[in-house]
C-alpha angles and dihedrals in degrees: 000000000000116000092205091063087051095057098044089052091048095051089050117110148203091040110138101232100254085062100036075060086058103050094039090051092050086048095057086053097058119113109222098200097055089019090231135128109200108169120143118250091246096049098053096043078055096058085036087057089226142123114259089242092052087047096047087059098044083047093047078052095051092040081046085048099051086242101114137008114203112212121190124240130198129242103229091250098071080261120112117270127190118303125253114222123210107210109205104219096179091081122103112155109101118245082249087067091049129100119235120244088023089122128250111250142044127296110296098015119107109203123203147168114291092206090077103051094256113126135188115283148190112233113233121009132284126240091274098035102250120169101214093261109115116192123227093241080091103099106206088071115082109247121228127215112265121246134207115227117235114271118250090248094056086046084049097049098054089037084061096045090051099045079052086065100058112094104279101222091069104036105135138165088019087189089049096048090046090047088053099040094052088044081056084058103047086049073061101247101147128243093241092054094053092042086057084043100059090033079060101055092038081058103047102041090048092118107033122115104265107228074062088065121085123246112251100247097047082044093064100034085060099045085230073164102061093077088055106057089041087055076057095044091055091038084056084045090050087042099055092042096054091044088054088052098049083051101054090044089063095038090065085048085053087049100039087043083231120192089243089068077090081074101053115096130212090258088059096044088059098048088053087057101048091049087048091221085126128028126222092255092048086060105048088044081062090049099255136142124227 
């Protein structure tokens, strides 16, 4: 962790706060002594507490914004690995002062979505006519774990469960809709997410005319979906502020010894300690119980 990283994310301004998450998270990730930040998607939509899909487009928005440049690595095997990320923290001028369309990252690097396969890279070769890929038999990268992909079973088998959950009178082109819906998944939306997604608009179009509901196949083509998992992704993001918030509200009872700790539960005691916004003497000074 550099603290130096920390506080640069943190100053910089204009973010929305999904993707000030982002940066902060990566920051936190930096390594002051080689200056990278190699963590693996999942595991910093994880931290982020995001979908990968959630945390492709807030990262698109840092790389559009010169914040961050994302670089491939390869996996040892000829195969992709995680990305390594270059935060410029050189940068100082909030998103908000810069020009749209200006490019994301430094002088002579191209950055691009990591959900499509295309990866930050150098233009030209270099002398030795490297491509920009650098493998993680260098040892000065942190190696991530390797991980195997699902089986196509397993990716059949949700795709299935999903498509069960469209409103059955206007199912068409099952094949189409399968296709779509596993391609959903690759991009990296979760299952869980498209499942939510579908259930919604069953829900909601429950009493529609039905010659008003999509068929399934032109549904999925068009990722009708795709606003309702992000409508999800920004109910978890409300979720989460207002729970921060709640927590930081009984904290200060904690702290004030306010007549209203009588209200806190234990659950809440031990979310409070686990976040380390009280210690155990602060709440026995308030006359609670761990």
């Amino acid at each position: 962790m550099s603290g130096m990283a920390l506080i640069w994310a943190a100053n910089v301004k204009g973010l929305k706060p999904a993707a000030k998450i982002v940066l902060i998270q990566l920051a936190d990730f930096h390594n002051k002594e080689t200056g990278q930040c190699n963590p693996s998607a999942q595991r910093l939509a994880d931290e982020c507490e995001m979908g990968r899909a959630t945390l492709f487009r807030h990262m698109t928005t840092l790389e559009e914004c010169g914040l961050v440049t994302r670089h491939a690595r390869g996996d040892g095997d000829g195969g992709r690995g995680s990305n390594q990320y270059e935060l410029h923290l050189d940068i100082t001028l909030g998103p908000s002062a810069r020009p749209k369309g200006e490019g994301g990252g430094p002088v002579g690097v191209a950055s691009q979505n990591e959900t499509g396969g295309n990866v930050s890279k150098k233009r030209g070769k270099s002398p030795k006519g490297e491509t920009g890929v650098v493998s993680n038999r260098d040892r000065n990268l942190t190696i991530e774990p390797k991980k195997e992909p699902p089986s196509r079973g397993r990716e059949a088998g949700e795709a299935e469960k999903i498509l069960a959950a469209y409103p059955p009178d206007r199912l068409r082109g099952k094949a189409a809709c399968l296709v779509q819906i596993e391609e959903a998944m690759k991009e990296g939306i979760t299952p869980e997410d498209l499942l939510q997604a579908v259930q919604a608009y069953a829900t909601d179009s429950a009493g529609f005319t039905r010659s008003k509901v999509c068929f399934s196949d032109n549904w999925f083509q068009s990722q009708r979906w795709r606003a309702y998992v992000e409508k999800q992704a920004e109910d978890r993001e409300k979720a989460k502020a207002l729970e921060v918030d709640h927590q930081a509200r009984l904290a200060c009872w904690i702290s004030d010894r306010s007549p209203m700790c009588k209200h806190i539960t234990a659950k809440q005691i031990d979310g409070l300690l686990a976040s380390k916004l009280v210690t155990r003497a602060q709440i026995q000074a308030a006359g609670l119980r761990t």
